[in-house]
N, C-alpha and C positions, 0 to 999 in steps of 0.2 A: 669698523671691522666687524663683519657680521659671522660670527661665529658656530660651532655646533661644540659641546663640551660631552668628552667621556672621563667624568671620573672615575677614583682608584682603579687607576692603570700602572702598571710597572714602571713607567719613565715619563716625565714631560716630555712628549712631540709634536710636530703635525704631522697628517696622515695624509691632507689631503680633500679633496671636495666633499664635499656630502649638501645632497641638496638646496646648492646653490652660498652654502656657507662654509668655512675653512672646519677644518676636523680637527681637533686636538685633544690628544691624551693627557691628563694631568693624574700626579702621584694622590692627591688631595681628596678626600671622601669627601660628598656632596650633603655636608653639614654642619649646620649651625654657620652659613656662611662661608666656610673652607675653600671650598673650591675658588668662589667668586675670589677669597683675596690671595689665594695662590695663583692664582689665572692671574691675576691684577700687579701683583709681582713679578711673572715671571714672563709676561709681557712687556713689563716697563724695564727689564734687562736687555730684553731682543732689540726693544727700539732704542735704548740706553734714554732714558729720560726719568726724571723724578716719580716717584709715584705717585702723587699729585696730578699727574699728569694723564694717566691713564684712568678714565671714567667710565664704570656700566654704566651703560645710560636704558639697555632696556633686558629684560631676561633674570632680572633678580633670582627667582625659584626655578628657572627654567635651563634646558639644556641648550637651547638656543639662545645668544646672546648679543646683544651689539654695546662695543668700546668701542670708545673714541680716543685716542691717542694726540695729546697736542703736541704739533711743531717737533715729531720725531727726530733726534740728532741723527740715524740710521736707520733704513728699509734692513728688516732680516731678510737673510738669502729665500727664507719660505716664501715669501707674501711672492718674489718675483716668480717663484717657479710653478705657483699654483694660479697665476695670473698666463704663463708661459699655455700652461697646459688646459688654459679656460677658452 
């Protein structure tokens, strides 16, 4: 999942594209880590699967990121609508 992150935002959401990657708001200041393992949580609720399961695999420091999600028990309604709208 190749992402775009805006931290400390008012609500976790997606927003929506942004250059080619999903957009999402996260409540989580971009520090010491935070954001990444709020992202990482509250991803692995959307797709319901272990946290374990949900891997940065690139974007460590970066606002740009790409997870990888293994073997999702659920698609969240986002991922279809901004695939809908691509």
């Amino acid at each position: 999942m190749a992402l775009y992150i805006q931290p400390k935002a008012n609500q976790d959401k997606v927003v929506g594209l942004y250059a080619d990657h999903i957009k999402i708001q996260i409540t989580a200041p971009a520090v010491e880590n935070k954001a990444n393992e709020h992202l990482q949580k509250w991803l692995s609720k959307q797709c319901k699967v272990p946290l374990s399961q949900v891997i940065l695999e690139k974007g460590q420091h970066s606002r740009y990121k790409l997870f990888r999600v293994q073997s999702p028990r659920q698609l969240p309604k986002w991922v279809n609508e901004i695939l809908k709208d691509k």
